[in-house]
LOKOLBA-53550 format. One record per residue (C-alpha): residue in one letter; x, y, z. Coordinates in pm, whole numbers, plus 50000, padded with zeros to 5 digits. Example, Ala and Ser with C-alpha at 12.3 -4.5 7.8 and 13.67 -1.06 7.14 Angstrom:
LOKOLBA-53550
SITE   residu       X       Y       Z
SITE        a   51230   49550   50780
SITE        s   51367   49894   50714
END
This chain:
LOKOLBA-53550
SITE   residu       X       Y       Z
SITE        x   51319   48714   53523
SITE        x   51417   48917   53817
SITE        x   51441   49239   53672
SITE        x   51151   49458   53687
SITE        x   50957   49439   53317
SITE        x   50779   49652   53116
SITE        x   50539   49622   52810
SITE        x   50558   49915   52571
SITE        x   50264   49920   52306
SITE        x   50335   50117   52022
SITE        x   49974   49984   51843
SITE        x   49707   50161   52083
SITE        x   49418   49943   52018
SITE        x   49544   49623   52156
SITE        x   49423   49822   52465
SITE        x   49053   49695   52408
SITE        x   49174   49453   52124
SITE        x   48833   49170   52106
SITE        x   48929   48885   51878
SITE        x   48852   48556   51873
SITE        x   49221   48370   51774
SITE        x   49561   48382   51827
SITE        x   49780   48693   51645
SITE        x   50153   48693   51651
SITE        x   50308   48995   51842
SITE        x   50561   49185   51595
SITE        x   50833   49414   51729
SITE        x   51156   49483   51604
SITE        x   51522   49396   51722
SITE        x   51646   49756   51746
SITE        x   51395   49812   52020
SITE        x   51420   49791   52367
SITE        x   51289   49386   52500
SITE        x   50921   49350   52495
SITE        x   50827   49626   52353
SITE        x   50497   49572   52083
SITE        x   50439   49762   51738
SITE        x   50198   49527   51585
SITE        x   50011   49180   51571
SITE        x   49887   49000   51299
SITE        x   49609   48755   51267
SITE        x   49707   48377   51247
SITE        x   49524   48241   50977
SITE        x   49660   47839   50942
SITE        x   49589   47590   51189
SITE        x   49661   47220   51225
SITE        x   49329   47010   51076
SITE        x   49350   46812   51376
SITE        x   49368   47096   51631
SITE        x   49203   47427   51511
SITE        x   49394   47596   51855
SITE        x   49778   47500   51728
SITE        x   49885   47714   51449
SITE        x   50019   47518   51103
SITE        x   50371   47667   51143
SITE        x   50495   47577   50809
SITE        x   50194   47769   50614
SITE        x   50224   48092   50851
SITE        x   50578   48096   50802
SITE        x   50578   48133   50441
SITE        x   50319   48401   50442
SITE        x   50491   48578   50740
SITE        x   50849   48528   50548
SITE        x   50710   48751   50266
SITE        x   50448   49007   50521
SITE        x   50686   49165   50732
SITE        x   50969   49336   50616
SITE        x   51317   49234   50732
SITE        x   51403   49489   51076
SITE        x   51065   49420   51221
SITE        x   50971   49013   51391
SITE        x   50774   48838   51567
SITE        x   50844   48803   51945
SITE        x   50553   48643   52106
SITE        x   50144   48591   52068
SITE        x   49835   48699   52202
SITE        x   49549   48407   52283
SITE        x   49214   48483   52421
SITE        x   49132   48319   52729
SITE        x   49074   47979   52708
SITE        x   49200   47790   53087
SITE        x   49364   48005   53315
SITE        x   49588   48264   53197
SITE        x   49940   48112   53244
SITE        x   49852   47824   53053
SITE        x   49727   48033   52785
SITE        x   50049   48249   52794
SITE        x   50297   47910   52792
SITE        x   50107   47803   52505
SITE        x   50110   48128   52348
SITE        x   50460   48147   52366
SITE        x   50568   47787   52283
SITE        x   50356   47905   51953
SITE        x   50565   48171   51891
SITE        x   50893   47972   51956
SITE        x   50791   47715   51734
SITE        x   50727   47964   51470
SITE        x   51023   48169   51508
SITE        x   51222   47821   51467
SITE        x   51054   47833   51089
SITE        x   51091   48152   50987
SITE        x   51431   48292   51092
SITE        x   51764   48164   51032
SITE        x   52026   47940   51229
SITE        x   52245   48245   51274
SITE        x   51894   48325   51557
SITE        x   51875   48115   51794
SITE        x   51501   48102   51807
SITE        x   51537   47896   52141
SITE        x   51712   48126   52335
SITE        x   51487   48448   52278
SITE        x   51282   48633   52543
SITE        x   50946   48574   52461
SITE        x   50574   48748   52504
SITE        x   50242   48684   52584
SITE        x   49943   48859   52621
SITE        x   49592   48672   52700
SITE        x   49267   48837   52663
SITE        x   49038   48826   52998
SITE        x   48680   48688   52947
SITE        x   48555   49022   52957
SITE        x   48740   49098   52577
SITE        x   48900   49460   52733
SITE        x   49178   49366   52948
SITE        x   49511   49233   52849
SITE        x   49767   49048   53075
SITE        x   50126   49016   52963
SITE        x   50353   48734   53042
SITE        x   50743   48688   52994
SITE        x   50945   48380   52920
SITE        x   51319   48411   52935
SITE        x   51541   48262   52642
SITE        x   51176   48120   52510
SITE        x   51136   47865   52813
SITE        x   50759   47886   52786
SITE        x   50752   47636   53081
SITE        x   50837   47936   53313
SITE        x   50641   48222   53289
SITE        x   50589   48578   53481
SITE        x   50342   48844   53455
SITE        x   50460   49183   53309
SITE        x   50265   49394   53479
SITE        x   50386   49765   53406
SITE        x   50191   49845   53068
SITE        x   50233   50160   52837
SITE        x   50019   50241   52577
SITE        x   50127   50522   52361
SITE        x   49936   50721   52168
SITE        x   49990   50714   51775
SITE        x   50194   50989   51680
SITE        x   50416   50942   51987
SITE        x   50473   50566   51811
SITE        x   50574   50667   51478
SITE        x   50808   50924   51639
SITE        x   50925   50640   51820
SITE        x   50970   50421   51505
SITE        x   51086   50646   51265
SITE        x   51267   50944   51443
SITE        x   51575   50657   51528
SITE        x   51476   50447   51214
SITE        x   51503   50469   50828
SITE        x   51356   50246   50525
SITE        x   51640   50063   50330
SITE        x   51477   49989   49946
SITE        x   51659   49718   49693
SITE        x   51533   49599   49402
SITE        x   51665   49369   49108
SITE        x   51493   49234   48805
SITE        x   51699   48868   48710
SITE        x   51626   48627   48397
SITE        x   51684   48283   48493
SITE        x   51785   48078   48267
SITE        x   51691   47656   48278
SITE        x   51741   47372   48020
SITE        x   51544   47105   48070
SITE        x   51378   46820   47892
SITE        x   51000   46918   47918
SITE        x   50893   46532   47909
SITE        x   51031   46451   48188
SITE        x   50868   46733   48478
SITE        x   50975   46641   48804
SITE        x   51330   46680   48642
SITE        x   51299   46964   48495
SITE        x   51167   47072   48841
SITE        x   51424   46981   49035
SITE        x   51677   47158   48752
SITE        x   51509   47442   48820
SITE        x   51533   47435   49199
SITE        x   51900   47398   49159
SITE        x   51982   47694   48964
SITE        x   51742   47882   49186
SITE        x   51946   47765   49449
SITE        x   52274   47884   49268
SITE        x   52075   48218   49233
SITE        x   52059   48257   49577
SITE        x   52430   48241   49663
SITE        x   52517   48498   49427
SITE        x   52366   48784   49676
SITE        x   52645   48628   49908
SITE        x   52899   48619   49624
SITE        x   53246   48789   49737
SITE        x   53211   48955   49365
SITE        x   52863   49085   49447
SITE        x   52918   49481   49459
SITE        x   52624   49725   49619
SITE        x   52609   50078   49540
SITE        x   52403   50255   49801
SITE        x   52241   50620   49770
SITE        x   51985   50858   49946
SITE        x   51653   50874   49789
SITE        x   51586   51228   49962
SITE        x   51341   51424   49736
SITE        x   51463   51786   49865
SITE        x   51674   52040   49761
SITE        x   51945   51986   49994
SITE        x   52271   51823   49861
SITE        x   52305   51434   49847
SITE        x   52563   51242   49989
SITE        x   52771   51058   49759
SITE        x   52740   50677   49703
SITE        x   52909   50460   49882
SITE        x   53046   50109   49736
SITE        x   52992   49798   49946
SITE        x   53143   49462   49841
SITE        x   53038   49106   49874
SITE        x   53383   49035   50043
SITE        x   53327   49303   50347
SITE        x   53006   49117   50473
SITE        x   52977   48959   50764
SITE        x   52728   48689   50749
SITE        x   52788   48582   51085
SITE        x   52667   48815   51317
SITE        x   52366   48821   51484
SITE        x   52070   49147   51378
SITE        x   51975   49110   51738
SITE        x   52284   49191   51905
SITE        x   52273   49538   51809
SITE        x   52526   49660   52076
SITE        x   52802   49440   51852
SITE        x   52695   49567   51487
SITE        x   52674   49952   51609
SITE        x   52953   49949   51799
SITE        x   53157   49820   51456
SITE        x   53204   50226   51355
SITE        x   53607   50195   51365
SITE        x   53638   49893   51136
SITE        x   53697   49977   50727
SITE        x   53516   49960   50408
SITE        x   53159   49990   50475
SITE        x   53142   49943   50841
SITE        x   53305   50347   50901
SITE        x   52949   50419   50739
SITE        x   52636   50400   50945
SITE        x   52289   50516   50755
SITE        x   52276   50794   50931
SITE        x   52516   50919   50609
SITE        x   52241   50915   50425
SITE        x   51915   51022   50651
SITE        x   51807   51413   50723
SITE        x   51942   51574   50994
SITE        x   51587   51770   51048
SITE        x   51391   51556   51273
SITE        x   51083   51733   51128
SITE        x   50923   51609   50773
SITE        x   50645   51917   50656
SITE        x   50407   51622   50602
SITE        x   50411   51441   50898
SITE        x   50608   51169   51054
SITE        x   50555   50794   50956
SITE        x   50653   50557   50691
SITE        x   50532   50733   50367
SITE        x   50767   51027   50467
SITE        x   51111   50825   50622
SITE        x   51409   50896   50538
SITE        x   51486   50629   50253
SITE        x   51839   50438   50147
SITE        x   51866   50296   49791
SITE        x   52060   50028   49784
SITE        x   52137   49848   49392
SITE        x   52328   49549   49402
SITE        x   52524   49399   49062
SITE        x   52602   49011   49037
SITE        x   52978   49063   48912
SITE        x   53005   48677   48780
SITE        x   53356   48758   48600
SITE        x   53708   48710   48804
SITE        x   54041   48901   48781
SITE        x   54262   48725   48507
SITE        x   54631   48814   48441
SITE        x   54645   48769   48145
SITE        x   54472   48877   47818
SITE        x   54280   48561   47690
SITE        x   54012   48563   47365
SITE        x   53660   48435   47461
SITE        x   53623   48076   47407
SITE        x   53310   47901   47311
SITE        x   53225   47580   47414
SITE        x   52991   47363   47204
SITE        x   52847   47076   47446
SITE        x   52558   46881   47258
SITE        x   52261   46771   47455
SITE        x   52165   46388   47468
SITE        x   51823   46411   47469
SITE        x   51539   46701   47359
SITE        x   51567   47019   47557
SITE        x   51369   47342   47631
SITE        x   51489   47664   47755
SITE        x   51247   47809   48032
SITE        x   51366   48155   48114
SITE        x   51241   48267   48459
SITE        x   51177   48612   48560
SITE        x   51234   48733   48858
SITE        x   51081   49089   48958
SITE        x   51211   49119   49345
SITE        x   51210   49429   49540
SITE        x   51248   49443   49895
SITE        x   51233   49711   50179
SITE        x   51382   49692   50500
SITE        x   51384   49880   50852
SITE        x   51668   49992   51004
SITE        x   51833   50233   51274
SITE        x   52046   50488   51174
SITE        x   52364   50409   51335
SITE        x   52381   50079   51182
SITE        x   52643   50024   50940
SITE        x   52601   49954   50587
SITE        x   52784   49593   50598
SITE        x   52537   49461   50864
SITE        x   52260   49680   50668
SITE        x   52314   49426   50358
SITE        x   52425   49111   50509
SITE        x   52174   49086   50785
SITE        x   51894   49280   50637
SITE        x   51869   49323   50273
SITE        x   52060   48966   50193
SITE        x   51794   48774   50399
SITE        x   51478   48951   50253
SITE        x   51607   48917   49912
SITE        x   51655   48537   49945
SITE        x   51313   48526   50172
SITE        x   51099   48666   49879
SITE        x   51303   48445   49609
SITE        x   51210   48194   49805
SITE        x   50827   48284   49820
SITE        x   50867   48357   49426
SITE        x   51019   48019   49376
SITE        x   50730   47846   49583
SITE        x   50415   47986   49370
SITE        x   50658   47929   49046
SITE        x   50776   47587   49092
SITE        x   50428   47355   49073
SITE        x   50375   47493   48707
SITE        x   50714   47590   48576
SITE        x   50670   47429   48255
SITE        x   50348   47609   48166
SITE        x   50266   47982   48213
SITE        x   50448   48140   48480
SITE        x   50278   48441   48643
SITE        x   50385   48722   48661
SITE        x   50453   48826   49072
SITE        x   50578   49200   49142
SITE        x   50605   49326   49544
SITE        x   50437   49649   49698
SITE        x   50487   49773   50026
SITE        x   50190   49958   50254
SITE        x   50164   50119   50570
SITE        x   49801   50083   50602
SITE        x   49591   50282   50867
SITE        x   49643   50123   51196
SITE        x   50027   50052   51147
SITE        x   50322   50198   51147
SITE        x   50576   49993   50980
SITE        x   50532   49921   50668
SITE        x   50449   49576   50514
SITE        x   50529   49376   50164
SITE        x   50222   49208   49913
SITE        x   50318   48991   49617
SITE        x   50043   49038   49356
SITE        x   50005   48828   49051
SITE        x   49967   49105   48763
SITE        x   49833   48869   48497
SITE        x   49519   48949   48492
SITE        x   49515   49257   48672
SITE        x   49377   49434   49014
SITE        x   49029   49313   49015
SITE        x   49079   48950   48894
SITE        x   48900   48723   49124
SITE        x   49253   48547   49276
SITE        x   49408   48888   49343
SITE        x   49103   48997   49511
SITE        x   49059   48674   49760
SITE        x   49492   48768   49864
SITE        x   49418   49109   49907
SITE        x   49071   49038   50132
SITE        x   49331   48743   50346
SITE        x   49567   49028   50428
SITE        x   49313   49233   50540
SITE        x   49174   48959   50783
SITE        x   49538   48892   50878
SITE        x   49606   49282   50949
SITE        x   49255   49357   51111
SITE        x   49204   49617   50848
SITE        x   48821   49684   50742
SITE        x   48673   49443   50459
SITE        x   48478   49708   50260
SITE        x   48804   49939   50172
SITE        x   49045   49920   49903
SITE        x   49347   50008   50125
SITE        x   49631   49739   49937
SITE        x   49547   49845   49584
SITE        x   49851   49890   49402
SITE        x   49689   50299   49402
SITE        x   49809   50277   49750
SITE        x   50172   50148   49770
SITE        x   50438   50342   49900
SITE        x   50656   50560   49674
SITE        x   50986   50664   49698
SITE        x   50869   51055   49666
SITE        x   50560   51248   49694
SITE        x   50431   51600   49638
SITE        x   50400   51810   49972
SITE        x   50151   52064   49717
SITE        x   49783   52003   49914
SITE        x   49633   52218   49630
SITE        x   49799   52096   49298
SITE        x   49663   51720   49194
SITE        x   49822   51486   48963
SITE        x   49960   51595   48611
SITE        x   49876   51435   48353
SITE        x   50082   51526   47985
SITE        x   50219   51801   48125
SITE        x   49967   52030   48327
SITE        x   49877   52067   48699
SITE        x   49526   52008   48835
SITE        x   49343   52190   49136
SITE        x   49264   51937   49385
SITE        x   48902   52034   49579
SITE        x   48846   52401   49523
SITE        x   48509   52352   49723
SITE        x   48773   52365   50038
SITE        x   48740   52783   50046
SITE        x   48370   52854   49957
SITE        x   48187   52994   50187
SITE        x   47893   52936   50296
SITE        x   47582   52860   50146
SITE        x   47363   53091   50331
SITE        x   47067   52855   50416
SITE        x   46992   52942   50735
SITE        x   46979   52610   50972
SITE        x   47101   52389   50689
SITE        x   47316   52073   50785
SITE        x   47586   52030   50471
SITE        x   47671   51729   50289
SITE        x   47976   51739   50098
SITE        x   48174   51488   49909
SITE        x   48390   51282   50077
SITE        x   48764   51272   50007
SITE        x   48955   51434   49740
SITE        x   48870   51455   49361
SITE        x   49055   51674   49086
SITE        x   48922   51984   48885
SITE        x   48839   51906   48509
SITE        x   48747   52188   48320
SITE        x   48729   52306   47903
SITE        x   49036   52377   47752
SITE        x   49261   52180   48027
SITE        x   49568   52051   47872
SITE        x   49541   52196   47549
SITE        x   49254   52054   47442
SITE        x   48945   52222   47305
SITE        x   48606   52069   47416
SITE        x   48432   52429   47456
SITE        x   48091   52371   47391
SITE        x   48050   51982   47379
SITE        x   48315   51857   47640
SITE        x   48121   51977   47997
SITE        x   47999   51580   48096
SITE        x   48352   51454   48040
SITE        x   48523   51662   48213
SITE        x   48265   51571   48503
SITE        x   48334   51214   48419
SITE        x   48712   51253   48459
SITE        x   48652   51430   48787
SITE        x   48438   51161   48929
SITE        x   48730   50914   48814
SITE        x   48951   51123   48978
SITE        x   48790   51093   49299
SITE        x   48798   50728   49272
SITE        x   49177   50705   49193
SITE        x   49243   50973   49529
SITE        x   49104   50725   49717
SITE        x   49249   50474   49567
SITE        x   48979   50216   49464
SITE        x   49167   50249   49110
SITE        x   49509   50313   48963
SITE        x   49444   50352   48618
SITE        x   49497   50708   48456
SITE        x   49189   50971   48450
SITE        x   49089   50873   48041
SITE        x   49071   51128   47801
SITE        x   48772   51228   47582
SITE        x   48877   50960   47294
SITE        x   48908   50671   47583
SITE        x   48609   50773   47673
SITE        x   48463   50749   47305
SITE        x   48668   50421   47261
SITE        x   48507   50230   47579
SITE        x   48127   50347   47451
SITE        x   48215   50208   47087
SITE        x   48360   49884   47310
SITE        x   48067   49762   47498
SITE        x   47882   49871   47169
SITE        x   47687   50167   47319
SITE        x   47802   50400   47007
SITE        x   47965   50333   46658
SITE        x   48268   50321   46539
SITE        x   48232   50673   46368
SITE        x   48178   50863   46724
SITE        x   48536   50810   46820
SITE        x   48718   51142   46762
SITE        x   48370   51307   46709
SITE        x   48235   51612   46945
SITE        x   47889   51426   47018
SITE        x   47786   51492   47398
SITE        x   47703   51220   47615
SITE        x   47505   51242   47899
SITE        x   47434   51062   48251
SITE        x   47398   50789   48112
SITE        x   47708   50693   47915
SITE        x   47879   50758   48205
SITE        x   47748   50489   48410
SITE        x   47845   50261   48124
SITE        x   48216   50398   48158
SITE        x   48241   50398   48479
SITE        x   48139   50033   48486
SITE        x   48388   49928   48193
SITE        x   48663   50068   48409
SITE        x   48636   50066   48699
SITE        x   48334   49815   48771
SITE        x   48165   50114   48954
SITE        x   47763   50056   48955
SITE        x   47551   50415   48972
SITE        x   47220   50525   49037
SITE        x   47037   50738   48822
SITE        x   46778   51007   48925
SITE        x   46553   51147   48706
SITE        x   46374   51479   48746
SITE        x   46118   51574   48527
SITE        x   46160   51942   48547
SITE        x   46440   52186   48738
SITE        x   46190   52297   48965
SITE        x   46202   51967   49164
SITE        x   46576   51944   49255
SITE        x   46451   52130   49615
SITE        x   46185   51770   49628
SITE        x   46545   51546   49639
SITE        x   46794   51734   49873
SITE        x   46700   51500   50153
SITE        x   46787   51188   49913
SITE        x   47134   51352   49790
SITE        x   47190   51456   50144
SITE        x   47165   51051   50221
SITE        x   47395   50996   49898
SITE        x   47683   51228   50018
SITE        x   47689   51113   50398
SITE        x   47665   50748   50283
SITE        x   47859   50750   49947
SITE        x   48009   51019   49954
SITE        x   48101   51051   49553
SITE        x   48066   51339   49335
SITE        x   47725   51367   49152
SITE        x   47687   51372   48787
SITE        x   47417   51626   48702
SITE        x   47328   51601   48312
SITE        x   47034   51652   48108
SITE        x   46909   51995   47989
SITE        x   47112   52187   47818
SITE        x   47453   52169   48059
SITE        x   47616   51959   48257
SITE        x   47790   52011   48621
SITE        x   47940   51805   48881
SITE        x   47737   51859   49264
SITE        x   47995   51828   49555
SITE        x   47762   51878   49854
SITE        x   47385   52003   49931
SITE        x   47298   52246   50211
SITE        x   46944   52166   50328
SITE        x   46736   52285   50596
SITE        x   46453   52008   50685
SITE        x   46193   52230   50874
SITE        x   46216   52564   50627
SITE        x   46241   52357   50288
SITE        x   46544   52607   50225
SITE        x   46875   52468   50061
SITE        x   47166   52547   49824
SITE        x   47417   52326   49569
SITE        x   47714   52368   49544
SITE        x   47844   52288   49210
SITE        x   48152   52248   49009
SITE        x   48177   52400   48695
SITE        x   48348   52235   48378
SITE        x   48266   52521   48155
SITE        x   48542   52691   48325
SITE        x   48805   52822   48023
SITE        x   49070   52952   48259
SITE        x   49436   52867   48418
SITE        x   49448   52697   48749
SITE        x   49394   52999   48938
SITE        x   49186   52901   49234
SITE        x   49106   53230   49342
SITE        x   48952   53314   48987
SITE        x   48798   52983   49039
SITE        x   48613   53080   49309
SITE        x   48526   53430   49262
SITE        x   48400   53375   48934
SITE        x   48182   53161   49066
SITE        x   48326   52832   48917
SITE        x   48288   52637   49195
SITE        x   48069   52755   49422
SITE        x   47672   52746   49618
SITE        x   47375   52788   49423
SITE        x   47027   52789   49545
SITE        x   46771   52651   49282
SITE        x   46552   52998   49305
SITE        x   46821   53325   49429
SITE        x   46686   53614   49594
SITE        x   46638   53783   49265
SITE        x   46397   53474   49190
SITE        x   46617   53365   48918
SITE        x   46615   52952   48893
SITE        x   46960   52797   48871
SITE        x   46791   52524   48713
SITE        x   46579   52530   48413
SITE        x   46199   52450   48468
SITE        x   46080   52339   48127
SITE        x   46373   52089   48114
SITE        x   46454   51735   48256
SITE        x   46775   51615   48463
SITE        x   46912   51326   48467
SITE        x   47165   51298   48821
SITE        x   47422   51042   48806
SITE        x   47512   50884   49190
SITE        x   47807   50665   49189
SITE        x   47797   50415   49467
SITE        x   48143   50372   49673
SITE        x   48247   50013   49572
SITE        x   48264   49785   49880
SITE        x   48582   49600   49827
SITE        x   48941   49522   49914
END
């Protein structure tokens, strides 16, 4: 390399990165050489050598992982000899694995290549370069630029779009269930034949913009099968962008379908990019000139047979710059990953394709930390917090260095097509809005020296009367139930819907708290059934504090303090004669002083926050005001329900 070379890291905490393995470096083709978006942990090694990376197991994890637009173009190794012998072996690693996971059209050989090896001190990283992947000659990069996070998903996303194809196939296979390793291999051939249909000449695409605003769409545009070109390299991007005088789909870059505004009113990044729907149909029928009757043919099988339909759920997302044409969009991009996750479908399938198949459907994340977006395939059998789902979701987090006590690949969590830009307004469910943390405008307590503890995250307002429904008078601890569960879905350690009152009735009568006759009733539960529910659905455990008497909720501001800073959940406050939901305490350790502040489900109103808040809905209360009137009630016990944040993945 005789050119002067420069790393550009678009992932600013490889700058003190401390690990203790090798992690594949990801960038992208559309990006200028060497420069570093990503790395992800290598998690297979040989049994014989723990250092050399099992290239066949990593591929077929990475195959699925990263999204097709975005690949791996080197490793980073912690010290181990003397740093060019760590970066030649790092980068003969990477070579090796490129040679399994991407196609001939790549030559994997002839790549430039990167390294980066940790120094012994687990701060400073030293970059290496190998031309066309010889990783027996090797220079140091030494120009290095980190940037800063929102100056990387500018980067990414400001010259980049998300391309989104999905298709749901039945397979059909005939095979003679005695005989398995037949019927296998049957199978594997029309999976095979499956495959070549994305490439069929017949295939036709329809693509679309998936913008959510106002502003009028583009029309469609029709690609077919015949105007691919499967030949052409993704990496030579000069060739494919330069193709804008050609016909058919190659006059039409993305760019047809992205925003002009280079500003989204929620941020930049890949929750918010500009996104291209593309929906292929397998056209299996040719052109005939003449008018013919359908004709049945009867062919009579030799031997017992069994007809094993296969479903296939795919759904892919790629990455993409805008002025690349829509041929090389599908052939190179949407083609590949298609075939790449029927692959990965066909690999957990195959081994028990005469029994129960499972049932496999992709998500896509941008988890905190990156800034491209990645792909999961979950087994939905059984559901989110099945044991087998749990252990892939707790691998990709050790893969993508995110933290192993957070539920950040839930299916809660996957990106959507469209979301509401509305801060204020929550979710609807059957039809109404709901105010989404009305504490955010209260002011303030009016302890004097008090350090506030609030709840942390989002939650959603339940109140009497909401949707229609009247619970006036019996219905205050489920709306403070629902708003509890409502904080857990906002932060997504849940994607089921917020239940209503009879769900709520239906999973006491369940676990056999209550009879059959209290579903439908207007019986009032307290603190109590709701640490049953909240354990039925959402395997939430809760503490339970019990005060004898009002007059000693002052004694346990200290210990809700701890709850809120730690846990961070809305409290449960039953017992008495009411119920309320606490968001925060205000408490001042030397004076004894402090305040609540408490949201109101008695609340009969429309979502006006305002009338919220002046009314006093939602608002600070001090257990004794200055007219020595007691907020709570002396001569009756409390019961405060503390749900503990789940530690999970």
């Amino acid at each position: 390399m005789k050119n002067p070379q420069i790393i550009r890291i678009l992932n600013p905490n490889l700058k003190t990165s401390n690990f203790s393995t090798l992690q594949w470096l990801i960038s992208s083709p559309f990006f200028p050489k060497f420069t570093i978006i990503s790395t992800v942990r290598c998690l297979h090694f040989q049994p014989s050598d723990p250092l050399t990376p099992h290239f066949a197991k990593e591929s077929d994890d990475l195959r699925s992982l990263i999204v097709r637009g975005f690949h791996v173009i080197g490793a980073l190794i912690p010290s181990q000899n003397d740093p060019v012998s760590d970066a030649k072996f790092a980068i003969n690693a990477a070579r090796e694995l490129r040679k399994v996971l991407y196609s001939e059209v790549e030559n994997s050989g002839k790549f430039d290549l990167v390294a980066g090896v940790l120094s012994s001190n687990g701060e400073i990283v030293r970059f290496f370069g190998s031309k066309d992947g010889d990783f027996t000659n090797v220079e140091e990069i030494e120009e290095v630029v980190y940037e800063e996070k929102e100056n990387a998903e500018k980067f990414v996303w400001e010259r980049g779009c998300l391309i989104k194809c999905g298709i749901c196939v039945n397979l059909p296979v005939y095979v003679n269930p005695s005989k398995q390793q037949d019927a296998i291999q049957k199978y594997l051939r029309e999976h095979e034949g499956l495959a070549h249909m994305f490439k069929d000449p017949q295939t036709t695409y329809i693509v679309k913009s998936l913008k959510s605003s106002s502003e009028d769409l583009p029309c469609p545009v029709v690609v077919r099968g015949s105007e691919l070109d499967f030949e052409t390299d993704i990496s030579d991007i000069k060739d494919l962008t330069d193709s804008s005088t050609q016909s058919g789909g190659r006059s039409i870059h993305c760019s047809y379908f992205c925003s002009e505004s280079k500003h989204h009113p929620s941020g930049i990044g890949a929750e918010n990019a500009d996104t291209i729907q593309i929906t292929l149909f397998l056209n299996r029928s040719g052109k005939s000139q003449q008018s013919v009757a359908p004709v049945v043919e009867y062919c009579p099988a030799m031997e017992a047979v069994k007809l094993v339909v296969v479903n296939y759920n795919l759904e892919v997302i790629c990455y993409a710059v805008k002025d690349l044409p829509l041929t090389s969009t599908i052939s190179r991009l949407i083609i590949p990953a298609l075939v790449d996750q029927l692959t990965t479908v066909k690999n957990i399938i195959s081994p028990s394709f005469l029994s129960k198949h499972p049932q496999l459907h992709p998500y896509h994340f941008c988890p905190p930390g990156l800034v491209h977006p990645i792909t999961a395939l979950y087994e939905l059998s059984y559901g989110e917090t099945e044991l087998k789902q749990v252990e892939v979701r707790r691998s990709l987090h050790l893969r993508l260095g995110l933290p192993s006590d957070r539920p950040l690949l839930r299916i809660a969590n996957a990106l959507c097509s469209s979301k509401s830009s509305n801060s204020e307004l929550g979710s609807a469910r059957k039809g109404y809005p709901l105010l989404r943390d009305v504490h955010g405008s209260i002011p303030s307590s009016g302890v004097s020296g008090g350090l506030v503890s609030l709840v942390q995250g989002s939650y959603e307002y339940h109140h009497y009367l909401q949707g229609g429904f009247d619970d006036s008078g019996w219905g205050c601890a489920y709306r403070s139930l629902q708003t509890i569960i409502s904080w857990f879905r906002l932060q997504h350690y849940t994607s089921i819907d917020v239940p209503t009152h009879r769900e709520i009735q239906e999973a006491l009568v369940e676990i056999g708290d209550k009879d059959p006759s209290f579903i439908g009733s207007r019986e009032w539960i307290g603190a109590i059934e709701l640490s049953y529910v909240l354990d039925k659905l959402l395997g939430v455990t809760c503490k339970v504090m019990t005060l004898r008497s009002g007059a000693e909720f002052p004694e346990k501001c200290r210990e809700l303090a701890l709850h809120f800073e730690n846990q961070g959940t809305p409290v449960m406050i039953g017992g008495g004669v009411l119920a309320y939901t606490l968001l925060g305490v205000d408490y001042n350790d030397a004076s004894g002083d402090c305040a609540f502040l408490i949201l109101d489900p008695h609340y009969t109103g429309g979502e006006d926050i305002k009338k919220i808040v002046n009314g006093g809905w939602c608002g600070w209360k001090k257990a004794v005001d200055s007219k020595g009137k007691a907020f709570f009630l002396a001569d009756k016990f409390y019961n405060l329900l503390l749900p503990q944040r789940p530690n999970m993945v």
